[in-house]
Backbone as JSON Lines, residues from 0, in Angstrom:
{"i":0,"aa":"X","n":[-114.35,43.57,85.32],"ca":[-113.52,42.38,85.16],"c":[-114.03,41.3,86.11]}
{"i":1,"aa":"X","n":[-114.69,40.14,85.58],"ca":[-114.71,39.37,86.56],"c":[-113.89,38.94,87.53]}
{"i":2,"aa":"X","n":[-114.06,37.76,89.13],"ca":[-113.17,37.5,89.86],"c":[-112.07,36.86,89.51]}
{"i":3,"aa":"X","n":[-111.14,36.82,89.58],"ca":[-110.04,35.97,89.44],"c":[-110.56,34.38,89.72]}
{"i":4,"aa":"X","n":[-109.84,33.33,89.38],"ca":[-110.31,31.97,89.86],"c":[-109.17,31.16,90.06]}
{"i":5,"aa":"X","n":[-108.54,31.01,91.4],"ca":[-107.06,30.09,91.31],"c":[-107.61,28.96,91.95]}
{"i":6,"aa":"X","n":[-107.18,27.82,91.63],"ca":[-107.14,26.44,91.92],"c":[-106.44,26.37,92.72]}
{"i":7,"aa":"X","n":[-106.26,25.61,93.82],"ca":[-105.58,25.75,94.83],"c":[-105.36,23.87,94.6]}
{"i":8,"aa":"X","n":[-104.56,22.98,94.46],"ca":[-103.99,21.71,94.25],"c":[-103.09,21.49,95.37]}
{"i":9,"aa":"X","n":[-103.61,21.02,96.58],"ca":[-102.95,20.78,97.69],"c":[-103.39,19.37,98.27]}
{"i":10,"aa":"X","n":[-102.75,19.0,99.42],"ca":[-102.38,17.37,99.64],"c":[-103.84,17.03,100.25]}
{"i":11,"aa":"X","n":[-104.88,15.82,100.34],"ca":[-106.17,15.55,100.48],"c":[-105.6,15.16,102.07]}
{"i":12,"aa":"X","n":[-104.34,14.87,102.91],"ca":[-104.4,14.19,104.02],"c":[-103.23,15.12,104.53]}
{"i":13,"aa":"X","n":[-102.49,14.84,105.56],"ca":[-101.86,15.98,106.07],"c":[-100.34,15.57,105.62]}
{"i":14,"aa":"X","n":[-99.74,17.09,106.01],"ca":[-98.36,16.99,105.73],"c":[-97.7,17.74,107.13]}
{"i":15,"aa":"X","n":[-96.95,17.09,107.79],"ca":[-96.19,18.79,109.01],"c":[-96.48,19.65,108.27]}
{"i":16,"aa":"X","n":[-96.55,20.46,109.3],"ca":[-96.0,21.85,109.41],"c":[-96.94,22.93,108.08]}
{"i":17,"aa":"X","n":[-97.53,21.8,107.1],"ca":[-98.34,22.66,106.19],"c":[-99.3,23.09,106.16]}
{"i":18,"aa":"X","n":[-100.08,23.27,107.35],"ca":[-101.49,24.31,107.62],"c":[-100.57,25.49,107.62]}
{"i":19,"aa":"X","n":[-99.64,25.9,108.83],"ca":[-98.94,27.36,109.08],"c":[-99.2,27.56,107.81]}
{"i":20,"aa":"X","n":[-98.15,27.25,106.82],"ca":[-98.12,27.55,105.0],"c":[-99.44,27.93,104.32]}
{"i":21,"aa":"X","n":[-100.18,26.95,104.56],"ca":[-101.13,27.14,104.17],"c":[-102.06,28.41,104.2]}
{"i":22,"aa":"X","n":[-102.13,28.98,105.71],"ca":[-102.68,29.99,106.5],"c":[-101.52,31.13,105.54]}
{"i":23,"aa":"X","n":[-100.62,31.36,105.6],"ca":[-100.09,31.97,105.24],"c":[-100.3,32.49,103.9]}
{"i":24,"aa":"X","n":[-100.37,31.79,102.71],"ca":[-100.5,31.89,101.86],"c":[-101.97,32.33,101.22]}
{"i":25,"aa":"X","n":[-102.68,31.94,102.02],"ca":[-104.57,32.48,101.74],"c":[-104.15,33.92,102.62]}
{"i":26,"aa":"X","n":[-103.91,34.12,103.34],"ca":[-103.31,35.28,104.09],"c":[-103.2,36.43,102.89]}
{"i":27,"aa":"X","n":[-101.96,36.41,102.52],"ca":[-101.48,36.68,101.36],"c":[-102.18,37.05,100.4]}
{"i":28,"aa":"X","n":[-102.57,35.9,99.77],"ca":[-103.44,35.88,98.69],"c":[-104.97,36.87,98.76]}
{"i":29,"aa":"X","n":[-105.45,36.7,100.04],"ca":[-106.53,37.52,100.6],"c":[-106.11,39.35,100.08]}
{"i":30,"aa":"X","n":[-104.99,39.47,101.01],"ca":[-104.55,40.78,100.43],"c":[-103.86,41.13,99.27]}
{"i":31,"aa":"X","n":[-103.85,40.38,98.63],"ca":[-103.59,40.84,97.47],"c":[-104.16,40.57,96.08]}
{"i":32,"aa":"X","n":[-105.51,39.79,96.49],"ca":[-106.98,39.73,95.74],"c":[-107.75,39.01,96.25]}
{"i":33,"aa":"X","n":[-108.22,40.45,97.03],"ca":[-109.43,40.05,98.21],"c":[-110.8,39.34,97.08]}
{"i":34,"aa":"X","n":[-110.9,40.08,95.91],"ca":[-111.79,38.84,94.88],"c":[-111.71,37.92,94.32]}
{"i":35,"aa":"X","n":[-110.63,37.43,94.59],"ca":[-110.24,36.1,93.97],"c":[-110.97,34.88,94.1]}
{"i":36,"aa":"X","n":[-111.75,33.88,93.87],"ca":[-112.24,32.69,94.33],"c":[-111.41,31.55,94.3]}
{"i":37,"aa":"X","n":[-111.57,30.79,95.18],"ca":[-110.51,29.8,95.28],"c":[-111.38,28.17,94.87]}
{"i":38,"aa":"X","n":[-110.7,27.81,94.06],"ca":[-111.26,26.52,93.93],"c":[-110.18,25.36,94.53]}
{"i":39,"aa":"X","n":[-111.19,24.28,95.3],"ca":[-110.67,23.31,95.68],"c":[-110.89,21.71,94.94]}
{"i":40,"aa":"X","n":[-110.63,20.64,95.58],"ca":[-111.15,19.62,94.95],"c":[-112.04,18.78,96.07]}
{"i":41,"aa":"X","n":[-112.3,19.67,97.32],"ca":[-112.87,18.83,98.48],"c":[-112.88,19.61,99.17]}
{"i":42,"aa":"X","n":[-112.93,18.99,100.74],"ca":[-113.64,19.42,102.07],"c":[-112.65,18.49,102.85]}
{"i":43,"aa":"X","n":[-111.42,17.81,102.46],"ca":[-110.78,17.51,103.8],"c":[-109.26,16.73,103.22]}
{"i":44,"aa":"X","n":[-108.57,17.0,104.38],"ca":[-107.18,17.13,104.77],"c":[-106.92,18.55,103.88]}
{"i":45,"aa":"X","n":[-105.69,18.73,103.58],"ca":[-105.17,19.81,103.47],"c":[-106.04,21.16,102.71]}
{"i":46,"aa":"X","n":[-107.26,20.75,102.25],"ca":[-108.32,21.18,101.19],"c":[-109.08,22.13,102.52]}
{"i":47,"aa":"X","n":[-109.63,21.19,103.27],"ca":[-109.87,21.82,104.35],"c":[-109.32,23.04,104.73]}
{"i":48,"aa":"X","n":[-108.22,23.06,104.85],"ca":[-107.26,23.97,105.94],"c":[-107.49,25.51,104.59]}
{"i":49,"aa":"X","n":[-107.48,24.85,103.36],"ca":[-107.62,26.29,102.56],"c":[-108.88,26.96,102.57]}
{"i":50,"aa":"X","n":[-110.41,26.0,102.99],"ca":[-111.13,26.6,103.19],"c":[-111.34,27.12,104.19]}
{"i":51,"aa":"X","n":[-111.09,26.71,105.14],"ca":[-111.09,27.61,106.35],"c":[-110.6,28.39,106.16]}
{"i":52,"aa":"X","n":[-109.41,28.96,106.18],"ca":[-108.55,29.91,106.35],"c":[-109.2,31.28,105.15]}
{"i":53,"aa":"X","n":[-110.04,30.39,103.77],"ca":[-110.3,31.69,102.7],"c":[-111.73,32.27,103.48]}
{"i":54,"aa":"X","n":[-112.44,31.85,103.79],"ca":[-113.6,31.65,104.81],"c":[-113.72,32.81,105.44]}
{"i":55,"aa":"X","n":[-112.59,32.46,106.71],"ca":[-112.3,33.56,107.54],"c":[-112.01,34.57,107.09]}
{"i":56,"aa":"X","n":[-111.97,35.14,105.98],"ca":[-111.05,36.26,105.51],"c":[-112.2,36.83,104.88]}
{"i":57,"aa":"X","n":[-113.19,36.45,103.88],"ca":[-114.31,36.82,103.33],"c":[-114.34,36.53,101.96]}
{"i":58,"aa":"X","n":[-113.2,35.55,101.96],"ca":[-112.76,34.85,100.08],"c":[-113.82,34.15,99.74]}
{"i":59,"aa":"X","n":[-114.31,33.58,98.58],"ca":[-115.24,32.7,97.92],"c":[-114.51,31.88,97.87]}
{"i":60,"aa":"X","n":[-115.34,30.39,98.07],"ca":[-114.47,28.94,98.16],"c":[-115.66,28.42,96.72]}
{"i":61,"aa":"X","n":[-115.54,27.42,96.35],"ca":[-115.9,26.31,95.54],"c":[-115.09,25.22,95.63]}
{"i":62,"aa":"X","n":[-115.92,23.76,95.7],"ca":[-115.03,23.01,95.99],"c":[-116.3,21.85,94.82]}
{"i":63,"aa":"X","n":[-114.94,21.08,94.03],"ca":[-115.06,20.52,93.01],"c":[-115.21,18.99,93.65]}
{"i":64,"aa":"X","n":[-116.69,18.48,93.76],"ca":[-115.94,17.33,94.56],"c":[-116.39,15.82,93.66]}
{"i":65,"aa":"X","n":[-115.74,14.72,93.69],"ca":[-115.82,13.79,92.76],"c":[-117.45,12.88,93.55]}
{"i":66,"aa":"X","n":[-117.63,12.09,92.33],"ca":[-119.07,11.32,92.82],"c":[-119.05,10.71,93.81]}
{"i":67,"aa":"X","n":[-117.23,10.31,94.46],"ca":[-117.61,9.24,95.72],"c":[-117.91,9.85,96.59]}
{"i":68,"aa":"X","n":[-117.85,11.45,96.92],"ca":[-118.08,12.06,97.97],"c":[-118.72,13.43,97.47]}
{"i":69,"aa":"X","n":[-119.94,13.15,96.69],"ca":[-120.48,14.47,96.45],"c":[-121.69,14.61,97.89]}
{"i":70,"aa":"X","n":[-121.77,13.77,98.61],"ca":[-123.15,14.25,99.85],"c":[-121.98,14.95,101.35]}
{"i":71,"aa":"X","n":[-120.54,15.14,100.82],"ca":[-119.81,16.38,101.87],"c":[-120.38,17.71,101.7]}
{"i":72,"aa":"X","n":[-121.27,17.89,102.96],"ca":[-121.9,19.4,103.17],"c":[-120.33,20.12,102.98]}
{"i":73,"aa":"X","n":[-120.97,21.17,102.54],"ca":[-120.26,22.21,102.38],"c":[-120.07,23.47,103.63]}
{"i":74,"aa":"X","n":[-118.55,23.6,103.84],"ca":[-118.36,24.19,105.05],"c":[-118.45,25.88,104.83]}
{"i":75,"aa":"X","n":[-119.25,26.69,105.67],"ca":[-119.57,27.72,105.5],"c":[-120.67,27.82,104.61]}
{"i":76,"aa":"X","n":[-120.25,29.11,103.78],"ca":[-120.6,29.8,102.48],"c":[-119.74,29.24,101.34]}
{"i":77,"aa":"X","n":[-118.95,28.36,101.8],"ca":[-118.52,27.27,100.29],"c":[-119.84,26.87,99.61]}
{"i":78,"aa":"X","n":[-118.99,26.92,97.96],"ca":[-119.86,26.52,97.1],"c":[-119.53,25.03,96.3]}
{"i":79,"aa":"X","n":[-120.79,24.29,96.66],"ca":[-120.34,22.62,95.89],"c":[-120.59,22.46,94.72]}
{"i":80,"aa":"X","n":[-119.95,22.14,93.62],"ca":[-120.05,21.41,92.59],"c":[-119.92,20.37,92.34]}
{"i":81,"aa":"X","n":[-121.08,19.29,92.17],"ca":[-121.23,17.86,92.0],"c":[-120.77,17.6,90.61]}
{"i":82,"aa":"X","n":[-119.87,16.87,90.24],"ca":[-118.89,16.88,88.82],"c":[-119.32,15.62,88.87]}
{"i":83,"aa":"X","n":[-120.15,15.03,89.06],"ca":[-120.16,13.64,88.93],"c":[-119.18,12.79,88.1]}
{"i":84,"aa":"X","n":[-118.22,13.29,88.68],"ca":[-117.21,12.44,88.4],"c":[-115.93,11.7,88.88]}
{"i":85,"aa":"X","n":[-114.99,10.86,88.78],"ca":[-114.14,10.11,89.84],"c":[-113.15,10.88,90.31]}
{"i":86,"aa":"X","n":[-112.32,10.75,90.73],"ca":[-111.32,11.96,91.33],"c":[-110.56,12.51,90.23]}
{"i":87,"aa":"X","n":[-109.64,12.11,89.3],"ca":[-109.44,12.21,88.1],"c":[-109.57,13.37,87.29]}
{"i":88,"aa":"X","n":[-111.11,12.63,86.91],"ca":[-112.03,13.13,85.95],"c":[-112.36,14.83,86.85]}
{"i":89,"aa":"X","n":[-112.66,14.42,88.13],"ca":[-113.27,15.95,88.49],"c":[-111.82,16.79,88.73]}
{"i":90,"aa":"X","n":[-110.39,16.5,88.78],"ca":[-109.2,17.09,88.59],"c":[-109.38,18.41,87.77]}
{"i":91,"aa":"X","n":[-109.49,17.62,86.3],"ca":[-109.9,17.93,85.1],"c":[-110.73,19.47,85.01]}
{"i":92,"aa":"X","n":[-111.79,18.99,85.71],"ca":[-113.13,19.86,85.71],"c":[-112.4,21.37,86.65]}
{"i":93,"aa":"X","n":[-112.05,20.86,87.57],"ca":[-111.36,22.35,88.44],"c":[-110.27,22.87,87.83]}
{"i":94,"aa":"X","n":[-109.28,21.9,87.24],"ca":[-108.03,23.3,86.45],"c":[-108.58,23.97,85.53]}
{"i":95,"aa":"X","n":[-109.37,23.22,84.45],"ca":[-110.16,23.97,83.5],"c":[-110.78,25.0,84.02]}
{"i":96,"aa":"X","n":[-111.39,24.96,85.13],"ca":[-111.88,26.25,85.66],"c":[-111.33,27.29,86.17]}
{"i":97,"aa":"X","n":[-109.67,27.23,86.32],"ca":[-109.15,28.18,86.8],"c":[-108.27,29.09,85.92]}
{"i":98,"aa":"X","n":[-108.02,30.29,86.76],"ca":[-107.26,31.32,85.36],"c":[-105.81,31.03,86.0]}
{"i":99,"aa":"X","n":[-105.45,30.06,86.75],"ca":[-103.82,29.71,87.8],"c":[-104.05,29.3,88.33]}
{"i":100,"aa":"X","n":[-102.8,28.01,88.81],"ca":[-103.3,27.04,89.53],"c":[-101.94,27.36,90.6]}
{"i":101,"aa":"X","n":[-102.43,26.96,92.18],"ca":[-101.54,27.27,93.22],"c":[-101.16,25.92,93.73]}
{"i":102,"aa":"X","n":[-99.98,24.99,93.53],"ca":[-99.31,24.01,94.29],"c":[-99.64,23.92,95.58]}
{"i":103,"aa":"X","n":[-100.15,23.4,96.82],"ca":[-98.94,24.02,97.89],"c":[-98.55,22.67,98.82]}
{"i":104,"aa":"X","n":[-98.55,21.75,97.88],"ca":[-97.58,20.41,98.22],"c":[-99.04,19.32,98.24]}
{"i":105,"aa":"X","n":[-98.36,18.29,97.74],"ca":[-99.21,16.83,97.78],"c":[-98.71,16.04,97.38]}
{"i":106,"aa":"X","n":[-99.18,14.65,97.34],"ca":[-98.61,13.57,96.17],"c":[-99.09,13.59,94.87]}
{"i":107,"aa":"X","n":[-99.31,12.75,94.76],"ca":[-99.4,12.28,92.71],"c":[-100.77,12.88,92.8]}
{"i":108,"aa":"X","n":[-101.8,13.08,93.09],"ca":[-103.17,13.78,92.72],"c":[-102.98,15.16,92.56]}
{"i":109,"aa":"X","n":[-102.08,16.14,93.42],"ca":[-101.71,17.38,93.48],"c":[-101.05,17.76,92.31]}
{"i":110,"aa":"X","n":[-99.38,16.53,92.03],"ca":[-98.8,17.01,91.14],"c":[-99.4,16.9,89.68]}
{"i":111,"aa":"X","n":[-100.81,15.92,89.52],"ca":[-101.17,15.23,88.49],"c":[-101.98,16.54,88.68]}
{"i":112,"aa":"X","n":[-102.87,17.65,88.85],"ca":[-103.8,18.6,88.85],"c":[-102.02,19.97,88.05]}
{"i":113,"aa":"X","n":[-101.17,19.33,88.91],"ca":[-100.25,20.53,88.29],"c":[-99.84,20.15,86.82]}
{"i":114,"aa":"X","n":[-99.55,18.99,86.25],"ca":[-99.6,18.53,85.46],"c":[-100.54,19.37,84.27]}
{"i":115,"aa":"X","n":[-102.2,18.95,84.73],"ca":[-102.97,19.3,84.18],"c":[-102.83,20.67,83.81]}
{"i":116,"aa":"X","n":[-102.84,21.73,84.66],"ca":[-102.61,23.05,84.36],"c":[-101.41,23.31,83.15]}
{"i":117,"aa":"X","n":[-100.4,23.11,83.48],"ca":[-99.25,23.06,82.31],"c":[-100.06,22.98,81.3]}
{"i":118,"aa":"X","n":[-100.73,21.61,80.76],"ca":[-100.66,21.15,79.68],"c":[-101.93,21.86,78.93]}
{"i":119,"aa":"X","n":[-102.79,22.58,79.88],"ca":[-103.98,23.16,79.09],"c":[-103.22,24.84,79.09]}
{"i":120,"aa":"X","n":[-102.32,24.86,79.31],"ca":[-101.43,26.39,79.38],"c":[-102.33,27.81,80.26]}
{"i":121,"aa":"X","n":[-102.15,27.0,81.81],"ca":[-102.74,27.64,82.82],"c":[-100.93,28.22,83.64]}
{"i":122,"aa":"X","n":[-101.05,29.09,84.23],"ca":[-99.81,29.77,84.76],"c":[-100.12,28.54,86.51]}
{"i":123,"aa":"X","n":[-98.63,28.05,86.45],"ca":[-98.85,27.12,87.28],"c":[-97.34,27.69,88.32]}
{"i":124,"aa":"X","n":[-97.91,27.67,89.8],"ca":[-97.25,28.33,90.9],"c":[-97.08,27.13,92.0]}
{"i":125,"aa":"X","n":[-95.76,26.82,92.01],"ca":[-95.52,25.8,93.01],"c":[-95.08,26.1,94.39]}
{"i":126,"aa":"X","n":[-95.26,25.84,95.61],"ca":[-94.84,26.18,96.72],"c":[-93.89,24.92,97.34]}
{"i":127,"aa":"X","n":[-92.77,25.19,97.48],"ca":[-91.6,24.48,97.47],"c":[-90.96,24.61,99.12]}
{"i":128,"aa":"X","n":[-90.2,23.49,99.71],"ca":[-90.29,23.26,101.03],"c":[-91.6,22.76,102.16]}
{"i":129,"aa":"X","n":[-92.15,22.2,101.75],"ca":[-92.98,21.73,102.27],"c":[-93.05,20.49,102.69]}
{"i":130,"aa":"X","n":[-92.36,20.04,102.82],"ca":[-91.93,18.3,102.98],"c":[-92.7,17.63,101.91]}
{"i":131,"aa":"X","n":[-93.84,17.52,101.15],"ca":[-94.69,16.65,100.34],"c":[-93.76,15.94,99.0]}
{"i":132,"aa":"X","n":[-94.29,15.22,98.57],"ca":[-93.21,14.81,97.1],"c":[-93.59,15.41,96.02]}
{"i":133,"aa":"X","n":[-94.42,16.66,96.23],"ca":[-94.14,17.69,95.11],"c":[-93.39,18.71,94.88]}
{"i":134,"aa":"X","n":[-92.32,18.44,96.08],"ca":[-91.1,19.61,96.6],"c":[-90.46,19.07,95.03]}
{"i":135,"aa":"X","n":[-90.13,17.81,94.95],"ca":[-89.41,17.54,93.83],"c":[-89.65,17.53,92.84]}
{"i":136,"aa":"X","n":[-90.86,18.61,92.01],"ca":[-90.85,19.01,91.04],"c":[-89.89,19.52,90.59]}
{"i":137,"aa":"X","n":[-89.48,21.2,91.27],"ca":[-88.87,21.95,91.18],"c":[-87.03,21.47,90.56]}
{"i":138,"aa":"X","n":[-86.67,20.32,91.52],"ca":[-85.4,19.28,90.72],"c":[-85.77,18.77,89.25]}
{"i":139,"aa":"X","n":[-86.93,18.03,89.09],"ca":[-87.26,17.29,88.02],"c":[-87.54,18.3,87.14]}
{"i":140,"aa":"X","n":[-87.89,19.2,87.12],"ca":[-88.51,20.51,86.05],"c":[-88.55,22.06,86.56]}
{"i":141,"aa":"X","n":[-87.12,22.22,86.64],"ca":[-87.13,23.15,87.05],"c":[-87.42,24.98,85.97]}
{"i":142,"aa":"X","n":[-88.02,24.48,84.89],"ca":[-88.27,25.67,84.32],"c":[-89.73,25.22,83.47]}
{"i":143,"aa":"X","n":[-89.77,23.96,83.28],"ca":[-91.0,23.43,81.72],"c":[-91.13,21.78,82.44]}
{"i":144,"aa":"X","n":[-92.09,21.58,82.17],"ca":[-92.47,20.45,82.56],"c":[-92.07,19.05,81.14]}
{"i":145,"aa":"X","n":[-92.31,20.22,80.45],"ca":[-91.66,19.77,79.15],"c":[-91.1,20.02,77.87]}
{"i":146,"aa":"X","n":[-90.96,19.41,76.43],"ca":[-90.32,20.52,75.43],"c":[-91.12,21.25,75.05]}
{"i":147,"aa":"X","n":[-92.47,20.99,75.4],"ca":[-93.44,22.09,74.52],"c":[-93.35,23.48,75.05]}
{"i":148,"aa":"X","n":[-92.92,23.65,76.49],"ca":[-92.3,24.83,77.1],"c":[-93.8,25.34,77.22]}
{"i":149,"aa":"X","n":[-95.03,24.64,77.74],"ca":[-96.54,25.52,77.29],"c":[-95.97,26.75,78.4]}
{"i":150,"aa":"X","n":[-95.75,26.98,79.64],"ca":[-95.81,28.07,80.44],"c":[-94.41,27.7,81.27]}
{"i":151,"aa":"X","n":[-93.99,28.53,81.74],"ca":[-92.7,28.24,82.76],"c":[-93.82,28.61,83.94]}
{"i":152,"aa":"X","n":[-93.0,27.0,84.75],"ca":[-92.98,26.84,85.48],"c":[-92.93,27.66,87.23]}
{"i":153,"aa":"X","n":[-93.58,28.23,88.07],"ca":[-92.49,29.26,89.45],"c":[-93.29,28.49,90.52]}
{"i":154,"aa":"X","n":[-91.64,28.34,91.08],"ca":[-91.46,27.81,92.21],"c":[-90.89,29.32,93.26]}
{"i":155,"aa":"X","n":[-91.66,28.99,94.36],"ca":[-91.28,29.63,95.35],"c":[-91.44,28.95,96.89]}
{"i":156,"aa":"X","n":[-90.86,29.33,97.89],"ca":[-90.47,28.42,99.61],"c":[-91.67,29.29,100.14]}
{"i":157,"aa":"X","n":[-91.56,30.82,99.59],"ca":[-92.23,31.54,100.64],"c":[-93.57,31.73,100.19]}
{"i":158,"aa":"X","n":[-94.63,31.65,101.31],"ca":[-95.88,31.31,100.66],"c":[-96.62,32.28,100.32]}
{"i":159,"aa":"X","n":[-96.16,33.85,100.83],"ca":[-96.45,35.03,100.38],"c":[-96.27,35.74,99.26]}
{"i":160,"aa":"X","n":[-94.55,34.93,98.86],"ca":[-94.24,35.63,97.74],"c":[-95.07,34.75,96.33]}
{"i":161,"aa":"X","n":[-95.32,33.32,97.05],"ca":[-96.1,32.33,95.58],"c":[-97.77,33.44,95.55]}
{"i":162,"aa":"X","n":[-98.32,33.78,96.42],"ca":[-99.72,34.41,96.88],"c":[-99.49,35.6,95.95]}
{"i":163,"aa":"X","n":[-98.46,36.45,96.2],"ca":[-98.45,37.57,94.82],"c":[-98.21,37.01,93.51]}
{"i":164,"aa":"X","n":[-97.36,36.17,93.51],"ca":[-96.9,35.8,91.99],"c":[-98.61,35.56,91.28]}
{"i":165,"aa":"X","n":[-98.89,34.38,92.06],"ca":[-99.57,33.83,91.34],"c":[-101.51,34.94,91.14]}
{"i":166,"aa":"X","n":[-101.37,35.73,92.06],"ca":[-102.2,37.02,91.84],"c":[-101.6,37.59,90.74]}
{"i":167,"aa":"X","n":[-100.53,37.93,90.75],"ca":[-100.34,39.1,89.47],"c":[-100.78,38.04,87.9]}
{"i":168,"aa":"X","n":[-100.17,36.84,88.42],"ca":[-100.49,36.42,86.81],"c":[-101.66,36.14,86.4]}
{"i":169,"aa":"X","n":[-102.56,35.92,87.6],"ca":[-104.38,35.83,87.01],"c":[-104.9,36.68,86.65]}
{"i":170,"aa":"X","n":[-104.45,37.96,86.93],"ca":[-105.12,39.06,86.06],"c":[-104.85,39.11,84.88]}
């Protein structure tokens, strides 16, 4: 069976208190699919903090990065993919690539990548409490993002329990 592939859609600049979460949740996720590869959309603010943390553990990173910043060396044994394309467009390119996509708070680029997942009917895992304004998904849609109902929606606070969920459903 090949590796698992979760998208990880988290905030490009910082939020409190959301590295701990962050750490936590690759934590998690580590043990409970140490093969999993994690795709990002970059190399900094909160993108960062997931590569480090998968890094240290012995996870595979890929990071999807758009044309304005495809000459960001790649940290570690991360792997770059030049998508030559705008931030957007390379969104696009990383949910498609994943078998689940992991929230774990941002603004409109994060929730617009969660968006994306829904609508191509990817199992989409939100991490809720985080101060970011994607906490308020979970109010605005709390089961379907919409009537087409493509996947329900899971929200979870704790970043261990989103790290299993969203493991069990990529297999």
């Amino acid at each position: 069976m090949p590796a698992r592939q979760i998208a990880v859609a988290v905030h490009s600049g910082y939020v409190p208190g959301l590295a701990e979460k962050i750490e936590r949740f690759v934590g998690a996720l580590a043990r409970a699919c140490p093969d999993a590869v994690l795709l990002v959309g970059g190399s900094w603010g909160h993108m960062r903090d997931v590569i480090d943390a998968a890094l240290r553990r012995g996870m595979a990173v890929v990071m999807f990065l758009p044309v304005e910043k495809e000459g960001v060396p790649a940290p570690g044994r991360a792997i770059i993919v030049r998508t030559g394309c705008d931030d957007r467009c390379r969104s696009v390119v990383l949910v498609r690539s994943a078998d689940a996509v992991a929230v774990l708070g941002g603004g409109a680029g994060t929730m617009i990548e969660a968006l994306m997942a829904y609508a191509m009917g990817k199992p989409v895992f939100v991490l809720t409490g985080t101060g970011a304004p994607s906490d308020k998904l979970a109010a605005a849609y709390p089961d379907y993002f919409d009537e087409r109902k493509t996947v329900r929606v899971v929200y979870a606070e704790n970043p261990e329990r989103l790290a299993e969920l969203c493991c069990a459903a990529s297999r």
